[in-house]
C-alpha positions as CSV (number, residue, x, y, z in Angstrom):
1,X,-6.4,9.7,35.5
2,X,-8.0,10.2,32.1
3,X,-5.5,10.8,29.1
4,X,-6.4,12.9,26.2
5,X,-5.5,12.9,22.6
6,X,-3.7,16.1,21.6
7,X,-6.1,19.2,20.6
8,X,-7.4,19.5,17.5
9,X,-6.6,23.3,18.2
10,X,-2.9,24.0,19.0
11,X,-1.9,27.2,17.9
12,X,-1.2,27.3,14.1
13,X,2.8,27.9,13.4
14,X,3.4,28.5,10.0
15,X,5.8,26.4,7.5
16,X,9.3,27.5,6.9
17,X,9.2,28.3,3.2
18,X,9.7,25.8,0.8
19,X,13.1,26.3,-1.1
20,X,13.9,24.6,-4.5
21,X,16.1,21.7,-4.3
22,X,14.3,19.7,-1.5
23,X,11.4,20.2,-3.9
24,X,13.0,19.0,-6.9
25,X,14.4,15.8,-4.0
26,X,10.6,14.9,-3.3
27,X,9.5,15.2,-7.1
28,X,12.7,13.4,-8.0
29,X,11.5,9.5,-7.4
30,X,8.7,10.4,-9.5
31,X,10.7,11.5,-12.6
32,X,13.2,8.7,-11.9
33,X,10.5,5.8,-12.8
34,X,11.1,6.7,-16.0
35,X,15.0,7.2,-16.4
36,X,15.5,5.7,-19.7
37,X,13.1,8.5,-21.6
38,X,14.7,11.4,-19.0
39,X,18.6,10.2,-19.9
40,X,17.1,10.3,-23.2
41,X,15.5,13.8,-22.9
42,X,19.1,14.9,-21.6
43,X,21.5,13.8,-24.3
44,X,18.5,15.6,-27.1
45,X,19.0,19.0,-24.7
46,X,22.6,18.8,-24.9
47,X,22.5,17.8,-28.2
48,X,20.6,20.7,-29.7
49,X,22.5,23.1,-27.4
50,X,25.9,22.4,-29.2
51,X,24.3,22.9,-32.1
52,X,22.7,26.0,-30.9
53,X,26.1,27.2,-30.3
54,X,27.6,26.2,-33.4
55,X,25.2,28.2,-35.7
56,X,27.1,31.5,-35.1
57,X,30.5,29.7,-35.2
58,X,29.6,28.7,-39.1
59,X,28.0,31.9,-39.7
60,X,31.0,33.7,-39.0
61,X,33.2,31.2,-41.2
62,X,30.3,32.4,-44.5
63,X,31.2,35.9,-43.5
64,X,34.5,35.8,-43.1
65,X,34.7,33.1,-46.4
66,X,33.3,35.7,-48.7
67,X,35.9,37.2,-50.6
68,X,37.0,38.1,-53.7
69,X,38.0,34.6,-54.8
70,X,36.3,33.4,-57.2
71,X,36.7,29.5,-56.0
72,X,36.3,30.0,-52.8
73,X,32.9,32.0,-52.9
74,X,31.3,29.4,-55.1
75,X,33.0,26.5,-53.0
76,X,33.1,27.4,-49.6
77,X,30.2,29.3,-48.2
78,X,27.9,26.5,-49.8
79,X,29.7,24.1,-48.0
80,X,29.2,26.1,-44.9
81,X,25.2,26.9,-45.4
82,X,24.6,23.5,-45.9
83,X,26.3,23.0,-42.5
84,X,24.4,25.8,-40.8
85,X,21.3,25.0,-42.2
86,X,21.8,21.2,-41.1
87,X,22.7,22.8,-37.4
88,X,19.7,24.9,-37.5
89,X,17.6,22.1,-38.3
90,X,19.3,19.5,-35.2
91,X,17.9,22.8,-33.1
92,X,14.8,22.0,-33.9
93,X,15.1,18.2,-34.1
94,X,16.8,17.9,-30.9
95,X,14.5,19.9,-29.1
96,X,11.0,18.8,-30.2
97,X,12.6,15.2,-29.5
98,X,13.6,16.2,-26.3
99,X,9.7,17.2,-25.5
100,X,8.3,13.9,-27.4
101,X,10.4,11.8,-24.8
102,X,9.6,13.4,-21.7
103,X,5.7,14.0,-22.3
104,X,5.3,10.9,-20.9
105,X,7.5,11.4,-17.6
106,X,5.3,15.3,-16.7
107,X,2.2,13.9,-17.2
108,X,2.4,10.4,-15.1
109,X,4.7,12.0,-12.5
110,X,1.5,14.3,-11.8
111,X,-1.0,11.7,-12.0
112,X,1.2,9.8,-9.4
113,X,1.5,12.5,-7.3
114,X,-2.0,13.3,-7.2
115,X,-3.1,10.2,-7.0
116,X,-1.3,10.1,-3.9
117,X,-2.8,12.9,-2.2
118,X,-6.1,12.3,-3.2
119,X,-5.0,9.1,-1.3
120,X,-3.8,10.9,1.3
121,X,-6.4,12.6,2.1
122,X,-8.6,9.8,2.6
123,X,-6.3,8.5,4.9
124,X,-6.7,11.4,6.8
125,X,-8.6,11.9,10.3
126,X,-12.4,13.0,10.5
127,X,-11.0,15.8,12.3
128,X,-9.1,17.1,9.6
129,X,-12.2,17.1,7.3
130,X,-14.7,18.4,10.0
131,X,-11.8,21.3,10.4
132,X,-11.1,21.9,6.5
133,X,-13.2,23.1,3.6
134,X,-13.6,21.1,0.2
135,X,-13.4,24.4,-2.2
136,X,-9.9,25.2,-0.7
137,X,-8.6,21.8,-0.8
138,X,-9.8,21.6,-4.3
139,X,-8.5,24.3,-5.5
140,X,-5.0,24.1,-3.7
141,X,-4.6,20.4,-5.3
142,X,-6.2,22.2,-8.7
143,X,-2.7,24.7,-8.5
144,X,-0.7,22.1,-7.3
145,X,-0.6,19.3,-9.5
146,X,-0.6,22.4,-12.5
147,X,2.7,23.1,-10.8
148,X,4.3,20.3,-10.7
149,X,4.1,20.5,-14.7
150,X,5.7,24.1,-14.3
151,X,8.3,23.1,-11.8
152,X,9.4,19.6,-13.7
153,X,9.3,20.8,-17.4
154,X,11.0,24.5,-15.8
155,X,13.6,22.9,-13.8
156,X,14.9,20.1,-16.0
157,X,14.5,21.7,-19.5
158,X,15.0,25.9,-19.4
159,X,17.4,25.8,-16.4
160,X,20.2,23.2,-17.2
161,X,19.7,24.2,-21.1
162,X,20.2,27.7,-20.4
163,X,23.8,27.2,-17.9
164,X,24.9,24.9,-20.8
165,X,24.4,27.5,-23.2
166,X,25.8,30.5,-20.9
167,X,28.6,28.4,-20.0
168,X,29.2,27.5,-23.7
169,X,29.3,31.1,-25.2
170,X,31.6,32.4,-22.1
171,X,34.2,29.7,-22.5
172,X,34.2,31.0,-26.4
173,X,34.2,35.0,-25.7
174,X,37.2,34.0,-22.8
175,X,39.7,31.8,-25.3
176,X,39.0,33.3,-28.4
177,X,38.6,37.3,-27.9
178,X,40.0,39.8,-25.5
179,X,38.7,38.9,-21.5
180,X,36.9,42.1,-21.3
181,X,34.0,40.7,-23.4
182,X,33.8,37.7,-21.4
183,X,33.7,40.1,-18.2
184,X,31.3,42.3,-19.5
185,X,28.8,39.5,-20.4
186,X,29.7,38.0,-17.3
187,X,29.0,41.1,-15.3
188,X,25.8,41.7,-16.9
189,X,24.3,37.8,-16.3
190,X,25.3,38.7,-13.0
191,X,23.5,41.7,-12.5
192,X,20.2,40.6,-14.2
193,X,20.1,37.5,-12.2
194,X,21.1,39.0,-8.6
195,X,18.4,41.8,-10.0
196,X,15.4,39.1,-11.3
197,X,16.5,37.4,-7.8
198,X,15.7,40.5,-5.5
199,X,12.7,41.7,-6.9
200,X,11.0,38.1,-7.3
201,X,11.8,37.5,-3.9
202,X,9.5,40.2,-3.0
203,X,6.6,39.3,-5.2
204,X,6.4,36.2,-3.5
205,X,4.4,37.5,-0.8
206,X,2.2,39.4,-3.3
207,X,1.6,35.8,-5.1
208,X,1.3,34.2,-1.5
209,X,-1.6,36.9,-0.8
210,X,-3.1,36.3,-4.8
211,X,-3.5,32.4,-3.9
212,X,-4.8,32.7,-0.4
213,X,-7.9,35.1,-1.6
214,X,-8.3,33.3,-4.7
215,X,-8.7,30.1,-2.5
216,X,-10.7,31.9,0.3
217,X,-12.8,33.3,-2.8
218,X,-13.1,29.7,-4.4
219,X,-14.1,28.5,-0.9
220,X,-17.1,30.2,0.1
221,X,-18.8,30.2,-3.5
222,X,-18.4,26.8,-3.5
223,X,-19.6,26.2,0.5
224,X,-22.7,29.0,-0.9
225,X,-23.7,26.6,-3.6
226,X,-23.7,23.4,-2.0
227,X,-25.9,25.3,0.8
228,X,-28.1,26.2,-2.2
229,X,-31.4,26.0,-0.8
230,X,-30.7,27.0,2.8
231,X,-29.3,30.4,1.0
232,X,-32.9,30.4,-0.9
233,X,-34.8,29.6,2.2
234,X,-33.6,32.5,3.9
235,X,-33.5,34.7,0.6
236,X,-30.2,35.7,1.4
237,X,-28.3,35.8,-2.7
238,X,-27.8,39.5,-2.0
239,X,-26.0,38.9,1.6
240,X,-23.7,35.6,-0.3
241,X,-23.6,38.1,-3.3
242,X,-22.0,41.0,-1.1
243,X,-20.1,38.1,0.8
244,X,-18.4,36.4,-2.4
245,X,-17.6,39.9,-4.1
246,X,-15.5,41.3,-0.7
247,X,-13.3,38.3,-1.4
248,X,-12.9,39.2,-5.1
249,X,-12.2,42.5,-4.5
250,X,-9.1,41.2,-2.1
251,X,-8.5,39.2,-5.1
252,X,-8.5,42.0,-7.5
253,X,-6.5,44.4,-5.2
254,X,-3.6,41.4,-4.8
255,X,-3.6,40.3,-8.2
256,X,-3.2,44.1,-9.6
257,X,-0.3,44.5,-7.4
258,X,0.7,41.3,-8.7
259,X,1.0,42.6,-12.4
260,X,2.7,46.1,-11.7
261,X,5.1,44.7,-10.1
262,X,5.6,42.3,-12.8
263,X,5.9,45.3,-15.0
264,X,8.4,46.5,-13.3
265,X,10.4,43.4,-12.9
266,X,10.3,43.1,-16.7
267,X,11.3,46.6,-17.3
268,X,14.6,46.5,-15.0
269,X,15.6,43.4,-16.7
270,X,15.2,44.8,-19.7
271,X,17.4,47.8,-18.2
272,X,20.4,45.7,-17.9
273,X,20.1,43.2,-20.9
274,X,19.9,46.5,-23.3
275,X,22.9,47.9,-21.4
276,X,25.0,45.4,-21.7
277,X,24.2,44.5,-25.3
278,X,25.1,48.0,-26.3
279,X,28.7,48.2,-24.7
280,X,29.8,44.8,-26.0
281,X,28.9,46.3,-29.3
282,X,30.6,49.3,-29.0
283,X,33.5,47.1,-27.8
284,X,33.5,44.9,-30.7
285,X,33.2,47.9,-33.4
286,X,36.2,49.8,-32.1
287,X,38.1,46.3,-32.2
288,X,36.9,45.5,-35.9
289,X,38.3,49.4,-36.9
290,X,40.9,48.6,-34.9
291,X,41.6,45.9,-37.7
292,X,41.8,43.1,-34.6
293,X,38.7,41.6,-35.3
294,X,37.0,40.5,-39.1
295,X,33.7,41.6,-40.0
296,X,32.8,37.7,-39.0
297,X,33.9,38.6,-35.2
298,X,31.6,41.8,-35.0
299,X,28.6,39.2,-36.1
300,X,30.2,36.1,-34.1
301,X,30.2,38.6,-30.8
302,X,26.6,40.0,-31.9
303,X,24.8,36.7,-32.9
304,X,26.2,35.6,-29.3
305,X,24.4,38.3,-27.2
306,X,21.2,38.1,-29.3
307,X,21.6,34.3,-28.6
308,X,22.2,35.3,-24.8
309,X,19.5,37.3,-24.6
310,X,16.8,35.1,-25.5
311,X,17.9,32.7,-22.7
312,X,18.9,35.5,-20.4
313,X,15.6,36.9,-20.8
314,X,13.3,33.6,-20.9
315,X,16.0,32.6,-17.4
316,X,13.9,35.7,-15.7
317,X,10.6,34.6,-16.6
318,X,11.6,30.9,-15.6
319,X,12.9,32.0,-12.3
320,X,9.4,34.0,-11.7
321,X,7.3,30.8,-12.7
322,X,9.7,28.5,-10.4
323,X,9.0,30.9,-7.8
324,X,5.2,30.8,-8.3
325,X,5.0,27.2,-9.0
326,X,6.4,26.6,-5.1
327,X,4.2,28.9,-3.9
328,X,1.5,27.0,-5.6
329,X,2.7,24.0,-4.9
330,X,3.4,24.2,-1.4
331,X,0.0,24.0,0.1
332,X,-0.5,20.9,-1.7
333,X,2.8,19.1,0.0
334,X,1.2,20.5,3.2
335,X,-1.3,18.5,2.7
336,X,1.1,15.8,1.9
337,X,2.7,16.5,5.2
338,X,-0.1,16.5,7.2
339,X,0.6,13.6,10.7
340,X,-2.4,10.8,10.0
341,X,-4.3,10.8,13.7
342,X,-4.9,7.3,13.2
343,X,-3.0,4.8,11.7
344,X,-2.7,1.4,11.3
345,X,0.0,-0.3,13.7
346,X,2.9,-2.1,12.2
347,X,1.6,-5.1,13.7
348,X,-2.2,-4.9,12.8
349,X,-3.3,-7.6,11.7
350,X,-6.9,-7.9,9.9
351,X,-10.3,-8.5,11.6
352,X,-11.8,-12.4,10.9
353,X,-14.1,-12.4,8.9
354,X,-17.2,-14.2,10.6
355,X,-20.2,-13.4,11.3
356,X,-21.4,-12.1,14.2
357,X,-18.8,-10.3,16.2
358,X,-18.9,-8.9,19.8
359,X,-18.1,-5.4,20.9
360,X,-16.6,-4.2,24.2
361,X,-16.2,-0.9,25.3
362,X,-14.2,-1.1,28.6
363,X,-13.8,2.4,30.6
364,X,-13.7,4.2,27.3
365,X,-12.6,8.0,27.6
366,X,-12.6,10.5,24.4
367,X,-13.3,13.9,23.7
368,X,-12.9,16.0,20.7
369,X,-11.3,18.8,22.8
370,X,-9.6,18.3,26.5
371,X,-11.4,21.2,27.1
372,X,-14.5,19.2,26.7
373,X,-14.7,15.5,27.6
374,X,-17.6,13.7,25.6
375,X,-17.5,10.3,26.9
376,X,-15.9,9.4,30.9
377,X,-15.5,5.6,31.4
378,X,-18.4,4.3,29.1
379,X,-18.0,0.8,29.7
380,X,-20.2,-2.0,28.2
381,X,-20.6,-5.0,25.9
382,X,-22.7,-5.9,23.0
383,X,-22.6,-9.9,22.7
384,X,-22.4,-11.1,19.0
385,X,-25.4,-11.4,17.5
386,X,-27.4,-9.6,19.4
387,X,-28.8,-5.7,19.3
388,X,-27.6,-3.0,21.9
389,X,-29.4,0.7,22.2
390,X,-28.4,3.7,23.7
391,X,-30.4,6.5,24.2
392,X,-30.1,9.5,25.6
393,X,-30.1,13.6,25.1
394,X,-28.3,15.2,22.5
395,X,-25.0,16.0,23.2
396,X,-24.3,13.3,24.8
397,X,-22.2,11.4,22.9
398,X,-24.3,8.5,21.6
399,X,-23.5,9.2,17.7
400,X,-19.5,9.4,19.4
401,X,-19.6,6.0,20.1
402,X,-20.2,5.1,16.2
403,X,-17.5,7.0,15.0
404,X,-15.0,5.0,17.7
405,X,-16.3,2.0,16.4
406,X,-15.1,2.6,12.9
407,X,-12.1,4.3,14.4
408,X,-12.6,7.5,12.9
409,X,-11.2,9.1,16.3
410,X,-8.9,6.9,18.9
411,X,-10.0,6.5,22.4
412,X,-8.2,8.9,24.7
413,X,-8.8,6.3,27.5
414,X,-10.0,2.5,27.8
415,X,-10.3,0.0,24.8
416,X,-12.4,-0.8,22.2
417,X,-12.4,-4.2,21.2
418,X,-14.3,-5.7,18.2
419,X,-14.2,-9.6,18.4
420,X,-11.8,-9.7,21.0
421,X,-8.9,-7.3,19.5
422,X,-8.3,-3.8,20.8
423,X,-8.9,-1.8,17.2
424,X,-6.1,-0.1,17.4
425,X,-4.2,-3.7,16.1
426,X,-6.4,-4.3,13.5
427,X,-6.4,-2.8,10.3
428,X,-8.9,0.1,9.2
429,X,-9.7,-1.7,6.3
430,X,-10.7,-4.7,7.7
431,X,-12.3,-3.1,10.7
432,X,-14.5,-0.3,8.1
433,X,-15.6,-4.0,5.9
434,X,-17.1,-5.5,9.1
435,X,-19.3,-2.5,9.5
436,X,-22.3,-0.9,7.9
437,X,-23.8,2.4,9.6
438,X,-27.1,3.9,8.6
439,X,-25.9,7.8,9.4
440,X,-28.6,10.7,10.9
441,X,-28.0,12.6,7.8
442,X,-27.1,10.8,4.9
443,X,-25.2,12.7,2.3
444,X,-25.4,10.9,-1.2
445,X,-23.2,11.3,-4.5
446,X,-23.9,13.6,-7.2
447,X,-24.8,10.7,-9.3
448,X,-27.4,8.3,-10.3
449,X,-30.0,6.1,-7.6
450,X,-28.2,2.7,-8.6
451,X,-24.6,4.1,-8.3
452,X,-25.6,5.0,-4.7
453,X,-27.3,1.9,-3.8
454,X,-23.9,0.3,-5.5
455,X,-21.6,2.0,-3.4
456,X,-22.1,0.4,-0.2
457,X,-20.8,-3.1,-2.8
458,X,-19.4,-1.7,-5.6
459,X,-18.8,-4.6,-7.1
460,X,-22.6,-6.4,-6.4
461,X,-24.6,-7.1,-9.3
462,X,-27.8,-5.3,-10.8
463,X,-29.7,-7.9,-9.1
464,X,-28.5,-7.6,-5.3
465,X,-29.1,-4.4,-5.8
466,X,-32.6,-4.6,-7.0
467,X,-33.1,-6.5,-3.7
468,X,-31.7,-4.4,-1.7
469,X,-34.0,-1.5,-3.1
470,X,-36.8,-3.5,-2.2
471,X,-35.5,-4.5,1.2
472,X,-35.6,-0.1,1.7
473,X,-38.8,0.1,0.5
474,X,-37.5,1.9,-2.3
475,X,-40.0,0.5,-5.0
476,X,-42.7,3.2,-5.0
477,X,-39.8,5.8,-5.4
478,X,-38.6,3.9,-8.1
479,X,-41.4,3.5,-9.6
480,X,-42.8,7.3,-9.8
481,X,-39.3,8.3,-11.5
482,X,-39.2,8.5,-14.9
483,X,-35.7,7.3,-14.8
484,X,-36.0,4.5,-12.2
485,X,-32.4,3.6,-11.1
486,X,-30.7,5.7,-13.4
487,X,-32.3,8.9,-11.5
488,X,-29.8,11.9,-10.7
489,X,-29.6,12.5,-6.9
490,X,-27.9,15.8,-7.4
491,X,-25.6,17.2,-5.5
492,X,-25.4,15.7,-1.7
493,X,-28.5,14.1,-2.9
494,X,-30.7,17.3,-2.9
495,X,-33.1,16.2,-5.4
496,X,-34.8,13.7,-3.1
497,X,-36.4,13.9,0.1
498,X,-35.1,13.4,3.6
499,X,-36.8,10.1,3.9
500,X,-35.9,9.0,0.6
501,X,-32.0,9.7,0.9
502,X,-32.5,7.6,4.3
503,X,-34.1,4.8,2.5
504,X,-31.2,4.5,-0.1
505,X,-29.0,4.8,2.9
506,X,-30.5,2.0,4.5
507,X,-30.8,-0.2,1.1
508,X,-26.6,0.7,0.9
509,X,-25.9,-0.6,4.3
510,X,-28.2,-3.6,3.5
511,X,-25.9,-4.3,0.4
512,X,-22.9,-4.2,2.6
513,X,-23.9,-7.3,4.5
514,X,-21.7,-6.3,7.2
515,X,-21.3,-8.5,10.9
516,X,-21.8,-5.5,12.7
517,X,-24.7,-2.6,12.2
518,X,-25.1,0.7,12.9
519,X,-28.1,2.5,13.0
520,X,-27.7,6.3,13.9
521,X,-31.1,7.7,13.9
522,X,-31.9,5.9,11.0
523,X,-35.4,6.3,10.8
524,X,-35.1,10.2,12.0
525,X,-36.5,11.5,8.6
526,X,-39.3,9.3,8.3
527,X,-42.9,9.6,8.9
528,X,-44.9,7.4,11.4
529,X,-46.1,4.9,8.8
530,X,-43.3,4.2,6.6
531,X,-41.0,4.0,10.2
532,X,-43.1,1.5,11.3
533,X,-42.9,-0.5,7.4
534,X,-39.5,0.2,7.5
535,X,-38.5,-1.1,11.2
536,X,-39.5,-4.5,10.6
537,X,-36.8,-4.5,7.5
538,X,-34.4,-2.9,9.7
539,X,-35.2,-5.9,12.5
540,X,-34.8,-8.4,10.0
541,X,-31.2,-7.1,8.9
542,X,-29.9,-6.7,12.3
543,X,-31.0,-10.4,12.8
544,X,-28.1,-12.7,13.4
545,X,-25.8,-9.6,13.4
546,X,-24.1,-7.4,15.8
547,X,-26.1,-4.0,15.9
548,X,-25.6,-0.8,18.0
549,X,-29.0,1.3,17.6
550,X,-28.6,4.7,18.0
551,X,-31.9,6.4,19.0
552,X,-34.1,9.5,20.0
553,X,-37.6,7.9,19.8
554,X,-37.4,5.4,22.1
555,X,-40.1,3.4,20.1
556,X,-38.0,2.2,18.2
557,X,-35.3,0.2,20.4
558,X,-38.2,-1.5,22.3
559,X,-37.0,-4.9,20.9
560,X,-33.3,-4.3,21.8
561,X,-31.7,-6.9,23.8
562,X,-30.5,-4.5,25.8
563,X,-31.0,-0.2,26.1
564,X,-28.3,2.0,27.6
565,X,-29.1,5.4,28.6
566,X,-26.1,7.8,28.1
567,X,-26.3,11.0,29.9
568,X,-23.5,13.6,29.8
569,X,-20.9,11.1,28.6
570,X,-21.8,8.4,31.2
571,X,-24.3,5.3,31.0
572,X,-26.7,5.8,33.8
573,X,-29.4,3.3,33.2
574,X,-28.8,-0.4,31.5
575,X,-32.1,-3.0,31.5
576,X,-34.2,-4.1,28.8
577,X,-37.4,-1.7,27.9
578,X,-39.7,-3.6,30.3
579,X,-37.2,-3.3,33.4
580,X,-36.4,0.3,32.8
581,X,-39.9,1.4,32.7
582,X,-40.0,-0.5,35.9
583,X,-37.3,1.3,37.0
584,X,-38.8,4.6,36.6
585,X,-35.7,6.4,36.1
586,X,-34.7,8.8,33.1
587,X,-35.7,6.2,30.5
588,X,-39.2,5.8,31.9
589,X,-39.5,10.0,31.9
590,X,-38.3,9.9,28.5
591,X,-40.5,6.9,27.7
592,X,-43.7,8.9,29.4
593,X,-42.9,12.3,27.5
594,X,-42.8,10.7,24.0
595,X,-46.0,9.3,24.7
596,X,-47.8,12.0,25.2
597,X,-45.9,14.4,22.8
598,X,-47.3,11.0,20.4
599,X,-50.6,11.4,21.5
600,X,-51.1,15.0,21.2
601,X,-50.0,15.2,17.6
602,X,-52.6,12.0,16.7
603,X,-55.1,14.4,18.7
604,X,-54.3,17.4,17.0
605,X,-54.1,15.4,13.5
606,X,-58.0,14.0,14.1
């Protein structure tokens, strides 16, 4: 019975929406790592809310101080400016101090996060790349980690200061004046928050539909660009043109919806804030005619609500952007919490490293989709040292086999074994080291020839990389560019030719040094002559090592110890060149339709 791995395509369910505090709990280690500068950071927002709240207190003993005593108005009040100056000023002090000390915490708590879904994401399957596209990724993890500065700095430093503060001026209004003020304040916090509540509740799936067309948008002119000159070959700017703009104009449509009902928002907070201003005014006038309050109470009561207010109204605008900042965020903890398909086992242990290493596939079954089996019980060795080919169609799984190898994908069925140990108990690390691949289509880094070439050993020197150059027959490249090593690819390594990008592909594997090769069509983009310059290199590098060759012209796996021929996910035919044309099976049709396909284009080239 063959087993499967689960699809790829299981019906999307979408996440429960991300609430506050289990955000803050996942964020929280981060901050943490620095608890001496956040305790710190705490006792400075305390700090300058007392003496927030102790700047009307004062103000209302200068008021109430000034009368017509001669002593006391020259004593008194002076005594008490200097004081609410001073207070004024610990404001300040307090609260730029606060922001001085926890600079530091944001900005590393962001780069530790994203460093750890940019690592994250490496550690992901193929299958999540193949499935995904970069410009949305990007852009999520652009929002995201802008977020986590919103959400932190938000949280930690508007929130607590502002319950402090409203906590502070109700326990004054409540001992020191009649309970209806405290009520009515009370009342209208609670209105203005249950209002700011409701209605930002509702914009969140306005927001929501803003950040999934601005992604969408991002995506496809990003996919358009990088598909540059496939879009020029086709002369098709007008259709991207009309493609990108239908996207905007989703964009547009969400993001004005966005801002009205922001307006409005705004406007019914402003409702309530102005309404309850005005009656604990009027309260406090017909008290201080009354002759129960001084003319310092009527200021005390009005310096508190304009002190309120500030809070009260910036407690709105920090709710909105909490709000926004989850939605932001929380495509970029998906990502976070996306299951790795493979992982190492607890117990993986890393692959020897020795030189060469046999490979075994025993009765290995995979396929992408269960729908779609690729490979059904491929079963064969390649001893150590020596070179294995398989041939075949396409689609029939040949360039499959590679991607087991490096245990991109796990078998569904069988084992793969790599010096004796199943993969999946060694680690990827070790088991990526020991192999160098030379890919069908080689996809290079928008930077220079030498980075490239470097990558496959970053840490070779200029030397070994000179050599390897030369082992790719990269000198006559090198030496027509201006530039030499220090050439620009461009992006995906547009700026050179298919051959070319092959050769630095093969000069990077070269590098490597790796105990097992992989050569996936690897002279595919090359012409006649320089394949036939180049295969002698590639024989002499896949000397003493373990090599699978990958191959559609069968000329060039003659040498192989040993040629498989894989036809719908099976190996049908296994002898060396000679015996198989022998044989005069598929390989020997294939063998015979090459060569005259060869001979017709020498023919038509005379």
């Amino acid at each position: 019975m063959r087993h499967y791995a689960a699809s790829a395509h299981a019906p999307h369910r979408p996440r429960p929406e991300r609430s506050l505090w289990p955000t803050l709990l996942s964020l929280f280690p981060y901050v943490w790592a620095y608890r001496g500068r956040v305790l710190a950071a705490l006792a400075c927002l305390i700090g300058a809310k007392l003496a927030t709240v102790g700047v009307p207190l004062i103000f209302k003993q200068v008021i109430d101080g000034l009368t017509p005593a001669a002593n006391v108005v020259l004593m008194l009040p002076v005594a008490l400016l200097l004081l609410y100056g001073l207070l004024r000023f610990m404001t300040s002090f307090f609260t730029e101090l606060r922001e001085i000390l926890f600079a530091r915490v944001t900005q590393q708590s962001i780069r530790r996060l994203a460093l750890e879904v940019f690592g994250h994401l490496h550690a992901l399957s193929l299958r999540f790349h193949l499935e995904r596209q970069t410009g949305g990724i990007s852009r999520d993890i652009e929002r995201g980690t802008h977020s986590i500065s919103t959400l932190i700095n938000y949280t930690l430093y508007s929130i607590l200061p502002t319950l402090v503060e409203i906590t502070l001026v109700l326990a004054i209004l409540f001992t020191r004046y009649d309970a209806i003020f405290g009520l009515v304040t009370l009342a209208s916090l609670l209105a203005y928050v249950g209002f700011t509540v409701t209605v930002s509740n509702w914009r969140i799936q306005i927001r929501r539909k803003v950040n999934e067309t601005d992604s969408e948008a991002n995506t496809r002119a990003i996919d358009s660009l990088i598909n540059y000159e496939t879009v020029k070959v086709f002369g098709n700017e007008a259709f991207e043109r009309r493609r990108y703009d239908a996207h905007l104009q989703e964009w547009a449509e969400a993001a004005t919806r966005s801002q009205v009902s922001l307006s409005l928002l705004n406007l019914g907070q402003q409702m309530i804030v102005v309404a309850g201003m005005t009656l604990i005014l009027w309260l406090a006038a017909a008290e201080a005619v009354a002759g129960r309050m001084t003319v310092g109470d009527l200021v005390l009561v009005n310096a508190f609500m304009m002190q309120l207010y500030m809070p009260l109204n910036f407690l709105g605008v920090v709710y909105r952007e909490i709000r926004q900042a989850l939605i932001d965020i929380e495509r970029m903890f998906d990502l976070l919490g996306e299951a790795k398909e493979v992982e190492d086992a607890p117990d993986a242990r890393a692959l020897a490293r020795k030189t060469p290493l046999e490979v075994r596939f025993e009765a290995v079954h995979f396929a992408y989709d269960p729908r779609r089996p690729i490979l059904s019980g491929v079963d064969f060795v390649i001893p150590a040292g020596q070179t294995v080919a398989v041939v075949g169609p396409s689609g029939a799984g040949k360039s499959t086999l590679a991607r087991l190898l490096f245990r991109f994908y796990d078998v569904s069925g069988g084992a793969l074994r790599v010096g004796g140990t199943d993969v999946r108990h060694l680690t990827q690390a070790s088991l990526r080291a020991a192999i160098g691949i030379v890919p069908q289509d080689t996809v290079l880094f928008n930077d220079t020839l030498f980075y490239n070439i470097q990558y496959g050993r970053p840490e070779a020197s200029h030397a070994e990389v000179e050599a390897a150059a030369r082992a790719a027959q990269l000198d006559d490249l090198l030496a027509r560019l201006p530039d030499g090593f220090a050439t620009r690819v461009g992006e995906r390594g547009l700026k050179l030719s298919g051959g070319e990008k092959q050769r630095v592909a093969i000069a990077r594997a070269l590098l490597k040094n790796p105990a097992i090769l992989i050569f996936d069509e690897a002279t595919s983009a090359l012409d006649s002559r320089t394949e036939k310059s180049i295969q002698t290199q590639l024989d002499a590098a896949a000397e003493g090592r373990t090599t699978l060759v990958i191959a559609h012209r069968l000329s060039t796996v003659m040498r192989a110890d040993h040629i498989l021929v894989l036809e719908e996910g099976r190996i049908t035919e296994a002898e060396r060149h000679e015996d198989l044309l022998a044989k005069g099976g598929a390989y020997a049709q294939m063998w015979a339709i090459q060569q005259r396909e060869a001979a017709a284009a020498i023919g038509n080239g005379g």
